[in-house]
C-alpha positions as CSV (number, residue, x, y, z in Angstrom):
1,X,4.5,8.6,-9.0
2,X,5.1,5.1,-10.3
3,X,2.9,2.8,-12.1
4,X,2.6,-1.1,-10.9
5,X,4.8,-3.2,-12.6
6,X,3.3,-3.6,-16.1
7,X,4.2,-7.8,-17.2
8,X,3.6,-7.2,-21.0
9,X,5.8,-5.7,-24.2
10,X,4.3,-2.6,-24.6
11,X,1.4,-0.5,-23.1
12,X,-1.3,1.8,-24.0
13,X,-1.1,5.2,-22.2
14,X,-4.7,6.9,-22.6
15,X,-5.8,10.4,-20.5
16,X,-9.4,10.4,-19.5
17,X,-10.9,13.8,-18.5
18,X,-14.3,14.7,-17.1
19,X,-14.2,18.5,-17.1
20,X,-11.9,21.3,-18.9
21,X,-9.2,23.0,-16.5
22,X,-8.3,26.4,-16.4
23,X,-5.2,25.8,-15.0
24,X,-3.6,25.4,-18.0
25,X,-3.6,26.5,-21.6
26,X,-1.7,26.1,-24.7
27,X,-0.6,28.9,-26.9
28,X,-3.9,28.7,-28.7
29,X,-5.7,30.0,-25.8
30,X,-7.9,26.1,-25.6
31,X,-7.6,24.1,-23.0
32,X,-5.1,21.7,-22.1
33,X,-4.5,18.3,-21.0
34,X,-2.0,15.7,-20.5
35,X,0.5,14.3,-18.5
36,X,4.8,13.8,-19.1
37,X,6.0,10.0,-18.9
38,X,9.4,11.2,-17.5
39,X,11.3,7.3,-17.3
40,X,10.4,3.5,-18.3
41,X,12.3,0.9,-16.2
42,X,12.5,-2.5,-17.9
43,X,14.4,-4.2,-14.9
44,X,15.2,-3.9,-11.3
45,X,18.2,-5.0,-9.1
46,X,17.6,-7.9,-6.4
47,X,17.2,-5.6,-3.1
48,X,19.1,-2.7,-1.9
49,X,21.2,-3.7,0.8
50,X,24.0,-0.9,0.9
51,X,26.2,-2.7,3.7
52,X,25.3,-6.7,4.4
53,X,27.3,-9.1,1.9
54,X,24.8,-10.7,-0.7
55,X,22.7,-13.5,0.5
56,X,24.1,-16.8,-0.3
57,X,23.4,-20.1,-1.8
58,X,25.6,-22.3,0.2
59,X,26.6,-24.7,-2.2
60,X,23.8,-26.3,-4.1
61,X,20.5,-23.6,-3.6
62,X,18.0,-26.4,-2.3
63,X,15.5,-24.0,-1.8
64,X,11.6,-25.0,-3.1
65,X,8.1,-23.8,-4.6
66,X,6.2,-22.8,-1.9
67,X,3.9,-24.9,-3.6
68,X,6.2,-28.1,-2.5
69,X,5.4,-27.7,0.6
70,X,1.4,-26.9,0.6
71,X,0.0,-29.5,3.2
72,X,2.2,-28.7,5.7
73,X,2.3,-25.8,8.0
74,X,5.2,-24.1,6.5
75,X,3.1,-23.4,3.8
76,X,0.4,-22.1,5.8
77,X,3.0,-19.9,7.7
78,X,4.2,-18.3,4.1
79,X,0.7,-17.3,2.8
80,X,1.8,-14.2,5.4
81,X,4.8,-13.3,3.2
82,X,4.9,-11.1,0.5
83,X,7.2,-9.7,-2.8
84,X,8.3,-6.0,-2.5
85,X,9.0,-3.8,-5.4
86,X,10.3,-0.4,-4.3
87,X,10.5,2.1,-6.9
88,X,13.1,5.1,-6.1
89,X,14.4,7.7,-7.8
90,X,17.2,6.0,-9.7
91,X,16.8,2.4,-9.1
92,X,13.6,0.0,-8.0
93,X,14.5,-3.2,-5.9
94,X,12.9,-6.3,-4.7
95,X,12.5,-7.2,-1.5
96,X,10.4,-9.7,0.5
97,X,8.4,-9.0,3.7
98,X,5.4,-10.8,5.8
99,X,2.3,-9.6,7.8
100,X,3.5,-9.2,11.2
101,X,0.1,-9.2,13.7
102,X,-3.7,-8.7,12.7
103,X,-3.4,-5.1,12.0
104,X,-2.0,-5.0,8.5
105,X,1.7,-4.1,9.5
106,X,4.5,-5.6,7.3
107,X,7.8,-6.0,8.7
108,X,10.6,-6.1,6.1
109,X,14.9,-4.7,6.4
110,X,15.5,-1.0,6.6
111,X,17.9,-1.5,3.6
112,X,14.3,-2.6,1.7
113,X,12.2,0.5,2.9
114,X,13.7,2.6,4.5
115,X,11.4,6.0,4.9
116,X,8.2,7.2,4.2
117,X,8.4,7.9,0.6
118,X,9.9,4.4,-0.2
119,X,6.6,2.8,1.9
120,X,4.6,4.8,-0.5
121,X,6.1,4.0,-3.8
122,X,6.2,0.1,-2.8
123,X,3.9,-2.5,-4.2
124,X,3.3,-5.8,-2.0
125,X,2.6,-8.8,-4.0
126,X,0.7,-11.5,-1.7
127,X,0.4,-15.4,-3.0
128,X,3.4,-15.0,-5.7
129,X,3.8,-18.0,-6.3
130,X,3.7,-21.1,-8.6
131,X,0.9,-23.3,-9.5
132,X,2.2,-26.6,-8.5
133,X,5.8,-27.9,-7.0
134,X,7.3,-27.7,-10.8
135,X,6.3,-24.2,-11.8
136,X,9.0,-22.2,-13.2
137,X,8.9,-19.2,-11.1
138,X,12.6,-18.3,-11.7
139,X,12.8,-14.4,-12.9
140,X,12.0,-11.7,-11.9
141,X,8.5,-10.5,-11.4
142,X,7.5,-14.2,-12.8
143,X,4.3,-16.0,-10.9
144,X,2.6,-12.8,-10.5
145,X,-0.5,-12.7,-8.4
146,X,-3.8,-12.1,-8.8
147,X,-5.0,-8.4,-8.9
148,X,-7.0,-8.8,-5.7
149,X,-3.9,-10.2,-4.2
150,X,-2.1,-6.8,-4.9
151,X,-1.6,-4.0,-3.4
152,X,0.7,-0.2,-3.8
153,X,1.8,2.0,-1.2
154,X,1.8,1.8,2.2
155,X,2.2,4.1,5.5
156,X,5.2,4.3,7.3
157,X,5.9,3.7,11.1
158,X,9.4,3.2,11.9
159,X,12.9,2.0,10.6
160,X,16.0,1.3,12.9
161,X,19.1,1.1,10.8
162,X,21.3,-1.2,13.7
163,X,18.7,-3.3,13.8
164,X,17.9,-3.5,9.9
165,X,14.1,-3.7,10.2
166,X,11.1,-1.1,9.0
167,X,7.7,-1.5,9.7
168,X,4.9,0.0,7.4
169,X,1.1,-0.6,7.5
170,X,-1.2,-1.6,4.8
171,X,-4.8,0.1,4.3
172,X,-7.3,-2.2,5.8
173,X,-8.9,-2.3,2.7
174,X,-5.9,-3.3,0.7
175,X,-5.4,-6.4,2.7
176,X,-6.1,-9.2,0.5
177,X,-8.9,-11.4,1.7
178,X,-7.9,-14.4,3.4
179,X,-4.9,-12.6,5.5
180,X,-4.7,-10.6,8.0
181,X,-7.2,-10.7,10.6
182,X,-7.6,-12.4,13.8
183,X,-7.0,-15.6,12.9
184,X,-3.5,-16.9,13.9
185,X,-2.6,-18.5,10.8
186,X,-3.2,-15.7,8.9
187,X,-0.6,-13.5,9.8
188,X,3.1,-14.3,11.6
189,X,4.2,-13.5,15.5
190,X,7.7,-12.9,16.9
191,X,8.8,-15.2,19.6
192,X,10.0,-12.9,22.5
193,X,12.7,-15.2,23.7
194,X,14.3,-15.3,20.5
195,X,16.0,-18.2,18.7
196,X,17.5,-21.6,20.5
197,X,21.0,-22.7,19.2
198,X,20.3,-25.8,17.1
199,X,16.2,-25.1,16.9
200,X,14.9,-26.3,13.4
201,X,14.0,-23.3,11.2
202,X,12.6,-22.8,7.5
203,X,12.6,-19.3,5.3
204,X,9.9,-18.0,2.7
205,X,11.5,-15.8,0.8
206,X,11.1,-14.3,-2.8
207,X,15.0,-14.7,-4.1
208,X,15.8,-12.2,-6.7
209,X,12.1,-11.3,-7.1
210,X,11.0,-15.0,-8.1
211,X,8.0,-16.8,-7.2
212,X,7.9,-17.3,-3.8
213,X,10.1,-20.3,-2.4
214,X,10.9,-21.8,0.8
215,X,14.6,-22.8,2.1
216,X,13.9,-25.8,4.6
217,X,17.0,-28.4,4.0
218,X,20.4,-28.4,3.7
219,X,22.4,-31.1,2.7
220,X,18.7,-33.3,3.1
221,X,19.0,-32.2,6.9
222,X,16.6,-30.0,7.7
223,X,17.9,-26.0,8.7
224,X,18.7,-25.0,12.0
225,X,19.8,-22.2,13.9
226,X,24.0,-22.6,14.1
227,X,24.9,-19.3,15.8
228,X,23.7,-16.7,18.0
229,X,26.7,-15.1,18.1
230,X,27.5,-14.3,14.5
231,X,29.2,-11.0,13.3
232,X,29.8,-9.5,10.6
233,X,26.6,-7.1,9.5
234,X,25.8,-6.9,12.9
235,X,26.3,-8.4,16.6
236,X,25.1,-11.1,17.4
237,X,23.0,-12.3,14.7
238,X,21.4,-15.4,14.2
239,X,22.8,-17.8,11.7
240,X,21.7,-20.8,9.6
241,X,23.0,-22.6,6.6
242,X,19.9,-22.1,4.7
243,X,20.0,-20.7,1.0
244,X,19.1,-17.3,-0.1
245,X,20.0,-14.7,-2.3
246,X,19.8,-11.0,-3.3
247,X,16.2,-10.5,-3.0
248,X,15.4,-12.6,-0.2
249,X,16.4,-9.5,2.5
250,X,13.8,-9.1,5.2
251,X,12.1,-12.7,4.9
252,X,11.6,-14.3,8.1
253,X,13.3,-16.7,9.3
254,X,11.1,-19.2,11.1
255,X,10.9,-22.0,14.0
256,X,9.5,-25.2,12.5
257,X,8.8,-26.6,15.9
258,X,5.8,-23.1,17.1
259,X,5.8,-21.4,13.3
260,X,6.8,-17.9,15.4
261,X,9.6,-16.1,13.7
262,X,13.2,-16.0,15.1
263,X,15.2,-13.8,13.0
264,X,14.4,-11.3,10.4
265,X,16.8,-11.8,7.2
266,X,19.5,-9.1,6.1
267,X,22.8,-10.4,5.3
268,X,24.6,-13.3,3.5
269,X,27.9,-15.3,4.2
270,X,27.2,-18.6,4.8
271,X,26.3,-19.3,7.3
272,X,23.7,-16.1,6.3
273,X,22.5,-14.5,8.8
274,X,19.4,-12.6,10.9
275,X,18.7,-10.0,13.4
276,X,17.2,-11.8,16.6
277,X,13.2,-11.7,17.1
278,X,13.7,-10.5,20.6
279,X,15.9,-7.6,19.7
280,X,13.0,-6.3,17.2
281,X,10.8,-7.1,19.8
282,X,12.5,-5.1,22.5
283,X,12.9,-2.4,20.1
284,X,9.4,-1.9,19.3
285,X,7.9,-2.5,22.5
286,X,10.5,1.0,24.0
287,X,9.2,2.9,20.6
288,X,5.4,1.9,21.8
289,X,5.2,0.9,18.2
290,X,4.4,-3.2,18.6
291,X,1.6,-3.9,16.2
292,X,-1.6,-6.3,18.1
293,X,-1.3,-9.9,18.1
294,X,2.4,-9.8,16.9
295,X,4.5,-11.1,19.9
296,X,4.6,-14.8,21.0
């Protein structure tokens, strides 16, 4: 197993037993105890996309806090997102994903988590995010949440590799308080008729495993969906000019006129691009797998 990501210089390792085993004994014939720290990762890369090009900045990353944004709905929408950290067996990646309907599921890429055991050995980081609109958040791990706001391991439902997306669920319990529920704003919906060519969009994302941010302009125009055609990591993906980078793999990609989602994130190029809501709507809906309250 893994231990959550530990923000300090050192740490304290300490074995706390309550009985004496007989499982086990030294040469001596007593009892023992104790446990093998087999690794210690200082680092991790940005996500592990094995096929899409990285996620761009297209030209100058004009990407913000989250915190920049907090009296509009955008920020409201991006309390549902949340920072991955997948630890496998050579390698641990960041990721980002969001609460998709008011049943604890989180939808993320299938390059991000991409089976059982990586759903188990994930942490999801709610509310990682700066303070105010100047925080530095930029590195790794930086503007951690609050413990309550923090969560490891979760259960896996399905992946589709040609459409890039896995869905996992989080313990009722481990939802943090605040999300999930019933209450629309708490959680995010996928519009069933997909994106419009030219619709205004914004992306929440956690680039690189930063604080959170959120992509909304480009070139001081606000975002919008260029393509619905694009190829390249898949067929007919949608595309936008909007910054990301290595990290910021299944973030959703968002209307800015309804707040439903239109695209899930996977692949760069500017434009970057997104696999359709109403592909990963259909998908789910044949498997029998579409979580409650999560179609629009």
């Amino acid at each position: 197993f893994f231990s959550v990501p530990l923000h300090a210089t050192a740490a304290v390792l300490e074995l706390h037993v309550t009985g004496v085993s007989s499982h086990a004994s030294p040469l001596s014939g007593g009892p023992c105890f104790g446990f093998h720290v087999d690794g210690v990762r200082t680092s991790a890369i940005d996500d592990g996309n094995r096929v899409a090009a990285d996620e761009s900045i297209c030209g100058v990353d004009e990407s913000k806090n989250a915190q920049c944004y907090v009296s509009s709905g955008m920020y409201t929408a991006s309390k549902a997102v949340v920072r991955l950290l997948t630890h496998r067996h050579k390698r641990s990646v960041f990721c980002t994903g969001w609460l998709l309907g008011c049943d604890g599921h989180v939808l993320t890429n299938e390059h991000c988590i991409a089976d059982a055991a990586d759903a188990v050995n994930t942490t999801f980081e709610f509310m990682a995010e700066g303070v105010s609109c100047s925080t530095n958040c930029s590195g790794q791990g930086m503007c951690k949440a609050a413990p309550r706001l923090y969560t490891r391991g979760a259960t896996f439902i399905i992946a589709s590799k040609d459409l890039d997306y896995s869905l996992v669920k989080l313990s009722p319990a481990t939802i943090p308080p605040g999300l999930g529920g019933s209450t629309t704003n708490r959680f995010l919906r996928l519009r069933a008729s997909g994106p419009k060519l030219n619709e205004p969009v914004y992306i929440p994302q956690h680039p690189r495993g930063w604080g959170k941010r959120v992509a909304v302009v480009k070139g001081n125009r606000t975002g919008t969906i260029t393509s619905l055609t694009l190829s390249g990591c898949a067929v007919d993906q949608a595309g936008y000019m909007l910054d990301t980078q290595p990290g910021s793999s299944g973030s959703p990609v968002v209307s800015a006129v309804d707040n439903t989602v239109v695209a899930l994130h996977h692949c760069g190029g500017c434009p970057n691009a997104g696999i359709q809501s109403l592909k990963i709507l259909k998908d789910l809906v044949a498997r029998g797998l579409l979580p409650p309250c999560s179609a629009a």
